[in-house]
DODRENDREN-434590 format. One line per field, with one value per residue (C-alpha): y, x, z; residue number from 0. Coordinates in Angstrom, 1 decimal, decimal comma, padded with zeros to 4 digits, always signed. Layout:
N
y: [Y;...]
x: [X;...]
z: [Z;...]
torkol: [NUM;...]
***
This chain:
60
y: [+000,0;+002,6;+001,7;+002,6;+005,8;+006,8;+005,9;+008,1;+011,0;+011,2;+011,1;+013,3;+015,6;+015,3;+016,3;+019,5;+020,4;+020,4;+022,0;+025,1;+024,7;+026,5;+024,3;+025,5;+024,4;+021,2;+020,4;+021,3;+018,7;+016,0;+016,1;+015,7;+012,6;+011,1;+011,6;+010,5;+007,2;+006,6;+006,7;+004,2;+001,9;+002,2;+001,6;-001,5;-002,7;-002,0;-003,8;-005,9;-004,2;-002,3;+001,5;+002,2;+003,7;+006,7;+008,0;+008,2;+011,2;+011,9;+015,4;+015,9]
x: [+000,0;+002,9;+004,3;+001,8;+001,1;+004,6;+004,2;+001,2;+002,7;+005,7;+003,5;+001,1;+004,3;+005,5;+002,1;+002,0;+005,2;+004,2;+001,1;+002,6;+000,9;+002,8;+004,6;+002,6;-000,5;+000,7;+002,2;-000,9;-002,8;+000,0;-000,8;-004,6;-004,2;-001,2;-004,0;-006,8;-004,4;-003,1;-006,8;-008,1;-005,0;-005,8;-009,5;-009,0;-006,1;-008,5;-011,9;-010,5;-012,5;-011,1;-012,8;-014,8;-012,5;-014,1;-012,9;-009,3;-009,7;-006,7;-005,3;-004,7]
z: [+000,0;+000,6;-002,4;-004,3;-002,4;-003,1;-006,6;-006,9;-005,4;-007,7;-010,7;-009,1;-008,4;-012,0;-013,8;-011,2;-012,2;-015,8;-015,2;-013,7;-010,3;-007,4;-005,2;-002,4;-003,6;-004,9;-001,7;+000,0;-002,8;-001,8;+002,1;+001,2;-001,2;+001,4;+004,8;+002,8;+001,4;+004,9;+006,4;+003,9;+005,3;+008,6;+008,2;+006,4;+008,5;+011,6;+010,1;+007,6;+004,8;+001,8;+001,7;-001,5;-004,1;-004,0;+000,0;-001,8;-004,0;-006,1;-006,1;-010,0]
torkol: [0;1;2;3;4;5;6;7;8;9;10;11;12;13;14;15;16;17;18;19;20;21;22;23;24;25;26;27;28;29;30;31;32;33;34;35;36;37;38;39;40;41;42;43;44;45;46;47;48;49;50;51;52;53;54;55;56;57;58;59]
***
């Protein structure tokens, strides 16, 4: 799972770069995709169920 968290945020990183968008605002993206990633984790680590794919927005 933080594999592919990691994974997402350096191509998230790379396409924000290209896009133009200020590193402030992308970085503020990043934390919001990482929290909601790492609470989907924890949620099905702690019930045994995986979240709907939905409650992990990504922040492109």
């Amino acid at each position: 799972m933080l594999n592919e968290v990691a994974d997402t945020v350096a191509v998230l990183s790379r396409r924000h770069m290209q896009a133009g968008i200020p590193l402030s605002e992308s970085r503020s993206r990043l934390e919001v995709f990482v929290r909601q990633a790492l609470a989907a984790q924890s949620v099905e680590a702690a019930w045994g169920v995986a979240p709907k794919a939905s409650s992990v927005a990504l922040a492109a």
